[in-house]
C-alpha positions in Angstrom: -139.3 -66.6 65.4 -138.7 -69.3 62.9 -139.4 -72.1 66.1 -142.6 -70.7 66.6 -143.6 -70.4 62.9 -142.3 -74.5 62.6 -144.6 -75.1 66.0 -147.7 -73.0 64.3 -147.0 -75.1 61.1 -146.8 -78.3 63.5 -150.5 -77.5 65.2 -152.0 -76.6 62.1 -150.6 -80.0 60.2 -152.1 -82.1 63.4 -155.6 -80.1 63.4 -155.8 -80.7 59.4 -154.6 -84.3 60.3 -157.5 -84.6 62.7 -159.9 -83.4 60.2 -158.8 -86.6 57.8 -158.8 -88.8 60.5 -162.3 -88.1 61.6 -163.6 -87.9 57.4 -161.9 -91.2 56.7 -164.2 -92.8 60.1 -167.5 -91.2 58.7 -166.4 -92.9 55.8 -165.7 -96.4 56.6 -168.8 -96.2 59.3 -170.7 -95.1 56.5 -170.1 -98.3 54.3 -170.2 -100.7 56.6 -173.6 -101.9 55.7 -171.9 -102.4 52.2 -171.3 -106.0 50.9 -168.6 -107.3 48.6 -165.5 -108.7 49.0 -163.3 -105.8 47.2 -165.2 -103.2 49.6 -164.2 -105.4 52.7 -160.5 -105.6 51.6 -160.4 -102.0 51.0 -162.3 -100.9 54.3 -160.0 -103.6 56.2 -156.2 -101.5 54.5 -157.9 -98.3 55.1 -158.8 -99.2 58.9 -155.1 -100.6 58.9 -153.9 -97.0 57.8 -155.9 -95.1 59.5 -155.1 -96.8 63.3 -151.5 -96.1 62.1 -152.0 -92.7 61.0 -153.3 -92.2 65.0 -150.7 -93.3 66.4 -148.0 -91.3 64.9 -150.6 -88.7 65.7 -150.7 -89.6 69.2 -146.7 -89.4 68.9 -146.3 -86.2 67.4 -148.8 -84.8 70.1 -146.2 -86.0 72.7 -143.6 -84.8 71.3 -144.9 -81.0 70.5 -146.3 -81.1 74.4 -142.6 -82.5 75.9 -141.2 -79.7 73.7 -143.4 -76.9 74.8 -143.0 -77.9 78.3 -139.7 -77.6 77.8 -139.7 -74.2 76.2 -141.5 -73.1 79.3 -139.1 -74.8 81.8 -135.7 -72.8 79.9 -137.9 -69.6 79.8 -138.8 -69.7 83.3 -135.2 -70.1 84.5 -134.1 -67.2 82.3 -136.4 -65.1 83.7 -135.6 -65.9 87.2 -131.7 -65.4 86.3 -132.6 -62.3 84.5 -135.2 -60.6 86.3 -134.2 -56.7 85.3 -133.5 -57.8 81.7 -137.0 -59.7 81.4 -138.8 -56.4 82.9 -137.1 -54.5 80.0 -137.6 -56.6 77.5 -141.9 -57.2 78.7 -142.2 -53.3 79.4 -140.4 -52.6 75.0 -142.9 -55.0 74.0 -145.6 -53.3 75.8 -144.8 -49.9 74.6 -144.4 -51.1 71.2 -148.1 -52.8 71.4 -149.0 -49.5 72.9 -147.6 -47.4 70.0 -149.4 -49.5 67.4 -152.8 -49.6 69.0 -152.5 -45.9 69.7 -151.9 -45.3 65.9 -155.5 -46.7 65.2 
């Protein structure tokens, strides 16, 4: 449970990251047009950071997708070396869901 809370935490970070990425470009696209040489050096670092910020972006994206890939590659041979156990194990968490909708 605690790996799939850490990958939730892990999607939400990169989709928050995303947000700032794409705030920080409707920024420095919105003062373009602006002269001066302070406001050049500052748009020129905070272009700097922001094509480093997407690439360990970019690399944290591969890594969660080689993970998850992997997840599903170990739960797929589990299942095929333990049909009967899987079965049991889908059909408690079915009755369970069952249960609890059937209490509303």
């Amino acid at each position: 449970m605690n790996k799939f809370s850490d990958q939730f935490n892990k999607d939400q970070l990169i989709n928050e990251f995303k947000e700032v990425v794409s705030d920080a470009e409707a920024l420095l696209k919105a003062t373009a047009n602006t002269s001066g040489e302070k406001i050049a050096e500052v748009r020129a670092k905070a272009e700097k950071s922001l094509n480093i910020a997407k690439a360990k972006l970019a690399d944290a994206q591969d890594e969660m997708l080689a993970k998850t890939k992997a997840a599903a590659k170990v739960t797929d041979v589990y299942v095929h070396e333990n049909p009967w156990r899987s079965i049991g194990f889908a059909a408690s968490v079915g009755v369970v869901i069952g249960l609890l909708i059937g209490r509303r």
